[in-house]
N, C-alpha and C positions, 0 to 999 in steps of 0.2 A: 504494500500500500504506500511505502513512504517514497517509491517512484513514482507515483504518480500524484501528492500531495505535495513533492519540493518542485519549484517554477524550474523551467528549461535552464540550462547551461548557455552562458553568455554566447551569442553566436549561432545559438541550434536557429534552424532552418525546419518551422513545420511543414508536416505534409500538404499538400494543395493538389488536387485535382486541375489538368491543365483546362485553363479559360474556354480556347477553343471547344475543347472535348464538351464543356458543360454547354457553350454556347448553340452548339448542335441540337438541344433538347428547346432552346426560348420560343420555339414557335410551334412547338410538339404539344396539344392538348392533353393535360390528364386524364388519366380514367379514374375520376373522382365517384362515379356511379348515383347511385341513388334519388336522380331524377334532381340534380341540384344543391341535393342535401349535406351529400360528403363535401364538396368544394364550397359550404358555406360551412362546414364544421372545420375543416381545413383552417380556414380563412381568420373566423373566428380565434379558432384555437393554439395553432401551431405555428403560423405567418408570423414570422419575428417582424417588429419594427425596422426599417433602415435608416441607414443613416440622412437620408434627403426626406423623410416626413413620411414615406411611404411604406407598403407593408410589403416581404417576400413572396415573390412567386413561387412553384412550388420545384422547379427547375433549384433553384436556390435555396430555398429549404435542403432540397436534396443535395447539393452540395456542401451546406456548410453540415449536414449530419455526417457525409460520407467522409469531408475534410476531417471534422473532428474526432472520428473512428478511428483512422489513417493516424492522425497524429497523437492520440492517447497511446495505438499501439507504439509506433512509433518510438518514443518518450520511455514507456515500457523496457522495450527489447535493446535501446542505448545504455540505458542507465542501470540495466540489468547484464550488460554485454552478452547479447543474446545474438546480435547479429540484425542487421535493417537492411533487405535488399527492397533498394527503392524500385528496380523493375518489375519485380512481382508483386510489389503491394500495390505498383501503379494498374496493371493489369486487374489484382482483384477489385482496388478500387473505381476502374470501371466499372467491372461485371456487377458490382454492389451496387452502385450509380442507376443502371440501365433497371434490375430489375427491382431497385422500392422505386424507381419514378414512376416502373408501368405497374407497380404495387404486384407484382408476384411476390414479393413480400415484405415486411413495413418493422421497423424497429419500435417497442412501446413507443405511448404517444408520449411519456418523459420524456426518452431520447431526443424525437421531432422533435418537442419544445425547448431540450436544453442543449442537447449535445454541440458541442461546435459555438456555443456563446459565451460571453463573458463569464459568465456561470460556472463554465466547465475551462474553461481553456487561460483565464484570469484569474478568478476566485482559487478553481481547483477542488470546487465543492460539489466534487460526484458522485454526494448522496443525493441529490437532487433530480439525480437519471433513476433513482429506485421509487416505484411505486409503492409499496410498504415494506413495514420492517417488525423486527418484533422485540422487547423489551421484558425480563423479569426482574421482579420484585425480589426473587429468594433473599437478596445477599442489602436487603433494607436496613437490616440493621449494622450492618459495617459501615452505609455509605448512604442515608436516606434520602440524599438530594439526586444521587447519579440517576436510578432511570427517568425522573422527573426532566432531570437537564439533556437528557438523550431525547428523550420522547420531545421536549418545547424545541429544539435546534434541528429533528427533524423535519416537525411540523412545518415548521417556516420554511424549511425547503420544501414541502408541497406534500411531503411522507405519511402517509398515514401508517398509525404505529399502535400494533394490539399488545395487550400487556395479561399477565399472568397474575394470581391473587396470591401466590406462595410468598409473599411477605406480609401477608395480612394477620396482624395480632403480634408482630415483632417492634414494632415502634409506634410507640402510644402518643399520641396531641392531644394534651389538653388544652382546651378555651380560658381566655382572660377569664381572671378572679375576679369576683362580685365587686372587689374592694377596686377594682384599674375603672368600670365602668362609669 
């Protein structure tokens, strides 16, 4: 985890899907389906803002998810000295490109929303690509703030976070005294 929680190496060069290659898709309609429905869910949902005022098409969605894939792994297999051959990840990251644009198949809609953004690629907060998580209580009494503070720092990245009762009846709270009121 802590390659991909410390920021790049001065210098690193992320991965980037070539312009061209994406520009090839700008006039290519989705197959959003549902009479409308999907490419206003789309739209709504997962269209990052740009930088000029306006919203992602989804050519570019698709890019900056496949970009940010690409470069997590990336980041990964450097700083783990795994090995980065930039011509087969450019290849797959085509092949990955082609088939969520024509949606043979689709990364969660976390990822659409986050992958590839400030979020992931700045902050470096890729709990926020997980759609839930889970949290126990047993160990409440060693530490009765922790999963409180787990569960409040997922939420805000978007998490929803079920929790266990095995720490119920290990740390007692009592209410203000009659006498503070």
């Amino acid at each position: 985890l802590a390659a991909l929680t410390q920021t790049p190496p001065p210098g690193y060069k992320p991965f980037e899907l070539p312009a061209d290659f994406v520009a090839e898709f700008a006039s290519r309609a989705a197959p959003f389906g549902f009479n409308g429905l999907g490419k206003l869910v789309y739209e709504r949902t997962y269209a990052r803002p740009t930088p000029d005022g306006g919203r992602e098409h989804w050519h570019e969605t698709v890019r900056r998810v496949v970009n940010g894939t690409f470069n997590m792994q990336k980041q990964w297999l450097e700083r783990n000295e795994l090995g980065w051959d930039g011509d087969l990840a450019d290849a797959q990251a085509r092949d990955m490109y082609e088939r969520i644009f024509e949606m043979k198949f689709l990364p969660p809609g976390r990822g659409l929303w986050a992958m590839g953004t400030p979020i992931t690629e700045e902050r470096r907060l890729f709990a926020a690509l997980n759609n839930c998580a889970f949290v126990s209580t047993d160990k409440l009494h060693e530490d009765c703030a922790a999963p409180f503070t787990f569960l409040m720092e997922a939420a805000m990245l978007g998490v929803g976070v079920g929790f266990d009762t095995l720490g119920a009846g290990l740390v007692h709270v009592r209410g203000p005294s009659a006498s503070s009121a």
